[in-house]
Structure formats: C-alpha cells, structure tokens
ZATIFI-797863 format. One record per residue (C-alpha): residue number from 1; residue in one letter; chain; x, y, z. Coordinates in nm, 3 decimals, always signed. Example, Ala and Ser with C-alpha at 12.3 -4.5 7.8 and 13.67 -1.06 7.14 Angstrom:
site k: 1	r: A	c: A	u: +1.230	v: -0.450	w: +0.780
site k: 2	r: S	c: A	u: +1.367	v: -0.106	w: +0.714
This chain:
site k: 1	r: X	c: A	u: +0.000	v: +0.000	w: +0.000
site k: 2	r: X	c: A	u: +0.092	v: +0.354	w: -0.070
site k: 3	r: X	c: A	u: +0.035	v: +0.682	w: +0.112
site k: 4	r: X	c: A	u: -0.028	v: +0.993	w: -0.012
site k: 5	r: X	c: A	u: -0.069	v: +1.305	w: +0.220
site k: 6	r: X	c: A	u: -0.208	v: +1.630	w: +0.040
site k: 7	r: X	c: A	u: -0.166	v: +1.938	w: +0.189
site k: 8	r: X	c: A	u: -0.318	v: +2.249	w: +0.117
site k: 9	r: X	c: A	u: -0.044	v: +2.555	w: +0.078
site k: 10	r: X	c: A	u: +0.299	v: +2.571	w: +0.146
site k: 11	r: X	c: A	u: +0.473	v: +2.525	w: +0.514
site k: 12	r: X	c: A	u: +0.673	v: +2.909	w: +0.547
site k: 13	r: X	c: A	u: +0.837	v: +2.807	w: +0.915
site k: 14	r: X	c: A	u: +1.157	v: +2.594	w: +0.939
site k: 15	r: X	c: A	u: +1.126	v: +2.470	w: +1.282
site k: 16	r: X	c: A	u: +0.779	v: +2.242	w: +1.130
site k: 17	r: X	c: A	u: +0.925	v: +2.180	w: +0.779
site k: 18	r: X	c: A	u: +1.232	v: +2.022	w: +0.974
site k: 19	r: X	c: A	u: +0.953	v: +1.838	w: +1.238
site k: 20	r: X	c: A	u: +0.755	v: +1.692	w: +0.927
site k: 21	r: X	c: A	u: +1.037	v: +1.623	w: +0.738
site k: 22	r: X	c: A	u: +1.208	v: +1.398	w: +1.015
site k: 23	r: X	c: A	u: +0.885	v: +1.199	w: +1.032
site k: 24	r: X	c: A	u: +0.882	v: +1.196	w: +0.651
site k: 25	r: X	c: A	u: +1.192	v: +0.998	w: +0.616
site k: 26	r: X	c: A	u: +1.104	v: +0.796	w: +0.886
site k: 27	r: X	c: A	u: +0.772	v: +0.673	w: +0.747
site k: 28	r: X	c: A	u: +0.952	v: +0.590	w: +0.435
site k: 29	r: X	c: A	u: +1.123	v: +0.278	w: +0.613
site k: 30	r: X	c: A	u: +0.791	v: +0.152	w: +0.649
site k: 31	r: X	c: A	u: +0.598	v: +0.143	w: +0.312
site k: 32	r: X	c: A	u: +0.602	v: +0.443	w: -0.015
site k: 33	r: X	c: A	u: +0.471	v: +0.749	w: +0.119
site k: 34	r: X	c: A	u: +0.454	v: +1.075	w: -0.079
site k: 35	r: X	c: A	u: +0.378	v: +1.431	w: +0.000
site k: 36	r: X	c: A	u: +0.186	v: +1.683	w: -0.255
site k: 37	r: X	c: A	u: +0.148	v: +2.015	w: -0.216
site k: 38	r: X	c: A	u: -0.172	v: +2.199	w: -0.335
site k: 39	r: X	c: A	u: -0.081	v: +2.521	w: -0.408
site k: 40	r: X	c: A	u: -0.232	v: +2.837	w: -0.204
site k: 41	r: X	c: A	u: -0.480	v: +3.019	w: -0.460
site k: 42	r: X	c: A	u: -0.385	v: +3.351	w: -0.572
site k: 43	r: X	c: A	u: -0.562	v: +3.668	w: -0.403
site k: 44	r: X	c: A	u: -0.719	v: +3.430	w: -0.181
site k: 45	r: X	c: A	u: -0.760	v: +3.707	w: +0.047
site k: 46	r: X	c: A	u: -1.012	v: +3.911	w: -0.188
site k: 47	r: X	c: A	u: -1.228	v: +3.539	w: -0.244
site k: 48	r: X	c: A	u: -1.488	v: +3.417	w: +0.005
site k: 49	r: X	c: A	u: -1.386	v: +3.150	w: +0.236
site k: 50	r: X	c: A	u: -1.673	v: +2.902	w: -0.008
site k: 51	r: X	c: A	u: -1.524	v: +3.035	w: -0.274
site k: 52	r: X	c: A	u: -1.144	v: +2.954	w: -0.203
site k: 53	r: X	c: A	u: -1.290	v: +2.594	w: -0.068
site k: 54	r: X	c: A	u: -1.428	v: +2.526	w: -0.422
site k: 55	r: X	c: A	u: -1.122	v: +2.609	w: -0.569
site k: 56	r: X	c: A	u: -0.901	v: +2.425	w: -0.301
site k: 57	r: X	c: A	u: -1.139	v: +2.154	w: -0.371
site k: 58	r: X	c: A	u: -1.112	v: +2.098	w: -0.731
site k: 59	r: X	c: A	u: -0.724	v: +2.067	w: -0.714
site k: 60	r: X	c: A	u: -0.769	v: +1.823	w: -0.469
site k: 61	r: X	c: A	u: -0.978	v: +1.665	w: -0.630
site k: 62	r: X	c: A	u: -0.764	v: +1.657	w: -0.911
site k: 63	r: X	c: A	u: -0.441	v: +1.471	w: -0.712
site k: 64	r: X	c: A	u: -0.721	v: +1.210	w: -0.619
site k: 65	r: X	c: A	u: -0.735	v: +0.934	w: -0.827
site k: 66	r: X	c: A	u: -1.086	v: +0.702	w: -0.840
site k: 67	r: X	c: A	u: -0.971	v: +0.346	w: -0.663
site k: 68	r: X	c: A	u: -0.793	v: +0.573	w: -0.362
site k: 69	r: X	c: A	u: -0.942	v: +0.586	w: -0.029
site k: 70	r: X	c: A	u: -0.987	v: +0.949	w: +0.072
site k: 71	r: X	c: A	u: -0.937	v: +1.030	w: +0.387
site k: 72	r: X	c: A	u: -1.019	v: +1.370	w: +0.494
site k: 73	r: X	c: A	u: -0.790	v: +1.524	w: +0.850
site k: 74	r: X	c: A	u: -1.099	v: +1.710	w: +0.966
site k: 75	r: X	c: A	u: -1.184	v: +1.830	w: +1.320
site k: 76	r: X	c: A	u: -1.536	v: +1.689	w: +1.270
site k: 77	r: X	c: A	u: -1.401	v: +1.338	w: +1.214
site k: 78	r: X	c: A	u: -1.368	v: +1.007	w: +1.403
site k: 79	r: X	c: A	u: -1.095	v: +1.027	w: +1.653
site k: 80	r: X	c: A	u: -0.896	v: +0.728	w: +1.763
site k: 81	r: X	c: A	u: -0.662	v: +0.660	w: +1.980
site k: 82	r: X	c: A	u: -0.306	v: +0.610	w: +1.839
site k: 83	r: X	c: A	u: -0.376	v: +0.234	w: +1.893
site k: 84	r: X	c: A	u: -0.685	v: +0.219	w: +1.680
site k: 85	r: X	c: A	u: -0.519	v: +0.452	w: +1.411
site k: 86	r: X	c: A	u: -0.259	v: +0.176	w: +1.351
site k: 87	r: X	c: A	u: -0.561	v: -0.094	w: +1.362
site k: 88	r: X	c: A	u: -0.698	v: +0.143	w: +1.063
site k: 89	r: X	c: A	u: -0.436	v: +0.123	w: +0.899
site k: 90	r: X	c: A	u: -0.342	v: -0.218	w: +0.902
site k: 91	r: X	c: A	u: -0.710	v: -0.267	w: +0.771
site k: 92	r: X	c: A	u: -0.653	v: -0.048	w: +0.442
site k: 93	r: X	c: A	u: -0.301	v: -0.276	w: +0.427
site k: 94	r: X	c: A	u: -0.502	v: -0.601	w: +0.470
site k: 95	r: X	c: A	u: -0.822	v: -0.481	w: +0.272
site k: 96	r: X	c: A	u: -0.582	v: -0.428	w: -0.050
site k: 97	r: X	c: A	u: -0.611	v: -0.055	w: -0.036
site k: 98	r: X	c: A	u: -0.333	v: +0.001	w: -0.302
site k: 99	r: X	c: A	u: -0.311	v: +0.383	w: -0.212
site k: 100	r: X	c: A	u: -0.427	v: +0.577	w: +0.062
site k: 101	r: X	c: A	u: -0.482	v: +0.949	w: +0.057
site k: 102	r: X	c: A	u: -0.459	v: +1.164	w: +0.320
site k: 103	r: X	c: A	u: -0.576	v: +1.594	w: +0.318
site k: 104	r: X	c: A	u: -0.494	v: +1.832	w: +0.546
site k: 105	r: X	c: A	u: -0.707	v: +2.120	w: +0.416
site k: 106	r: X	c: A	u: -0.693	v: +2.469	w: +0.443
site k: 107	r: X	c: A	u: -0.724	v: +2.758	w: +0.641
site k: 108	r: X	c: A	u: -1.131	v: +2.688	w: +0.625
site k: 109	r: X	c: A	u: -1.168	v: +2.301	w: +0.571
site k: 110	r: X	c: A	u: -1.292	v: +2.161	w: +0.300
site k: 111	r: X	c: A	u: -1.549	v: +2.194	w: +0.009
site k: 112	r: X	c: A	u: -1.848	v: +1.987	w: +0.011
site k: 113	r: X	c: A	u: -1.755	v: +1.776	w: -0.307
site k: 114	r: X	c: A	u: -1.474	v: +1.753	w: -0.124
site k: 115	r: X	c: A	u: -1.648	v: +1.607	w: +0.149
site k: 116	r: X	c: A	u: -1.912	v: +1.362	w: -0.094
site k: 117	r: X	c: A	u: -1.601	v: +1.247	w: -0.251
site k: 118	r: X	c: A	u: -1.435	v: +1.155	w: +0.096
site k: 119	r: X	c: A	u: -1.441	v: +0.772	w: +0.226
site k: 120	r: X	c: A	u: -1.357	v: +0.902	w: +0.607
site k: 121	r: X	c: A	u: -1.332	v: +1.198	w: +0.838
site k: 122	r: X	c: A	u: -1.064	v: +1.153	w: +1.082
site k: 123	r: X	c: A	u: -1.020	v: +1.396	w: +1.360
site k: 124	r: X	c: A	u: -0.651	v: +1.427	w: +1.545
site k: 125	r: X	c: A	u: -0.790	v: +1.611	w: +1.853
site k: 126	r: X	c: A	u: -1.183	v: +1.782	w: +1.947
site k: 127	r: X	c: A	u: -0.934	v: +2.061	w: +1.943
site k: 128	r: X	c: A	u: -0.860	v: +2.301	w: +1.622
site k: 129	r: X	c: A	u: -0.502	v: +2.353	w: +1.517
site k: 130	r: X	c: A	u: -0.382	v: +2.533	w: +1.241
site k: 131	r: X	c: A	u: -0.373	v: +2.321	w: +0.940
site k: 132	r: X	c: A	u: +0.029	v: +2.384	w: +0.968
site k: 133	r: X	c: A	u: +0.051	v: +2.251	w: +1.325
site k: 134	r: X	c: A	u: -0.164	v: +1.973	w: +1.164
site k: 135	r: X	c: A	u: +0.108	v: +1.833	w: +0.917
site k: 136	r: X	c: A	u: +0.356	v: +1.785	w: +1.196
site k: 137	r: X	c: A	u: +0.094	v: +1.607	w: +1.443
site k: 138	r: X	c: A	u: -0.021	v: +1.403	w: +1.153
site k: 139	r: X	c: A	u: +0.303	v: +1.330	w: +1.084
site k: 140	r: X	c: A	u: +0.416	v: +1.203	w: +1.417
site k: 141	r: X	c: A	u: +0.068	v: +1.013	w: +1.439
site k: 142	r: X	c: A	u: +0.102	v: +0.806	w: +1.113
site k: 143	r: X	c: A	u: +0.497	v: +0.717	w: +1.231
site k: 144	r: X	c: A	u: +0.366	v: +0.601	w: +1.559
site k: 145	r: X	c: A	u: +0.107	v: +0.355	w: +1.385
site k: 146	r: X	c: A	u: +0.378	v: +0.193	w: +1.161
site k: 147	r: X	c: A	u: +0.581	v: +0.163	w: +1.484
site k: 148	r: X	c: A	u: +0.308	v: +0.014	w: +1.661
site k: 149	r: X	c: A	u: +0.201	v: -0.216	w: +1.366
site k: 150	r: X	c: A	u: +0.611	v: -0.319	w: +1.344
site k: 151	r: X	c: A	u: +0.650	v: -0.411	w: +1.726
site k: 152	r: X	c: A	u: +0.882	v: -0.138	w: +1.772
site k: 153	r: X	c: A	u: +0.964	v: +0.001	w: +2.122
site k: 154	r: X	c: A	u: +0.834	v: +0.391	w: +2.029
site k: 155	r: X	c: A	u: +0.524	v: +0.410	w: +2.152
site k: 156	r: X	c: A	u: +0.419	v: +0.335	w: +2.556
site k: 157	r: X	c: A	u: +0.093	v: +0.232	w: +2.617
C-alpha cells in the first residue's frame, strides 16, 4: 500500500518543515509514502472562504485518483486513539487498499464535493489547530502507527 498526504499551501516556518520532514523519512522505512502540495490560490484574500474551498477543492480533487481511499484530517471526524489509528491502517493494508490518501485542508476546511467524494473523516484532537501545526501532528501520528504495527519500542501504552 501507498500513502499519499495532500496538503493544502505551502509550510513558510523551518522549525515544522524540519519536524515533518524527520517523520517523513522515517515513514519511508515503512511502506512508499509521498507528499503533494496543493498550491495556495492567488488573491485568496479578496475570495470568500466558499469560494477559495471550491477552488481548493477541485485541485484536490484533481491529485485524487478514483480506486484511492480518501481520507479527509478534519476536526469533525472520528478520533482514535493512536492504537486504533494503527488498527486502521493495518485494515486499508489487509483490505488491499493500493493507495491511501490523506488531506490536510486549508485555512477553512474543505469543500463539500470535497467532502461527498471523501471515504472518512478523521479527527486528530476535538481541538482546532492550524492546518500547519496539523502536518507535523499528523506526521508524528502516522509514524507512531507503523511503529506500533512493526513491534517497535516507540510508543508506551
């Protein structure tokens, strides 16, 4: 299985580009993964927020391909615990998932084709982060499943 994690703008601090990175290479021991940046929309400032989630949603709806399983970071999701995250993914691995995409959305979520087009809502915490702070806890969360699903000593229950 493959991962894909789509992200919505670019990261502009070097203390989380260094964070995600770290956890990037470290995921990539485990099975393909790949990043993809969507890129910020020009003048979004002078758009409404439904209009710059249309647009945000039709690029990522672009990177999406039909036979992926779309899953949406979104703070209305499902949240488990970082056991059960590695129990979902080990269910994508064992339900012949051949790639599974991951979106961290923008600065005001996602649009609703986005949303129709989505398989699953997951939500990291009932708390909001920005969507930058989200690539880095994301990060760290999908590591800690692969750790978990290899028997390896990071994570203490």
């Amino acid at each position: 299985m493959k991962i894909l994690l789509l992200k919505v703008g670019k990261t502009s601090d070097e203390w989380l580009r260094e964070g995600v990175g770290r956890y990037y290479r470290r995921i990539k021991h485990y099975l393909p993964f790949e990043t993809k940046i969507i890129p910020d929309i020009r003048n979004a400032g002078k758009i409404t927020p439904e209009i710059l989630k249309q647009m945000e949603g039709e690029l990522i709806l672009k990177a999406v391909e039909k036979r992926d399983r779309l899953v949406l970071l979104d703070e209305k999701g499902k949240l488990f615990s970082s056991r059960e995250f590695a129990g979902f993914i080990e269910n994508q691995m064992i339900g012949g998932v051949h790639r599974l995409v991951f979106v961290i959305g923008g600065a005001w979520g996602f649009s609703d084709a986005v949303y129709e087009r989505a398989d699953l809502k997951i939500s990291l915490s009932p708390m909001t982060f920005s969507h930058q702070l989200v690539r880095l806890i994301f990060a760290e969360q999908l590591y800690r499943a692969l750790s978990i699903l290899n028997n390896e000593p990071y994570h203490h229950d």
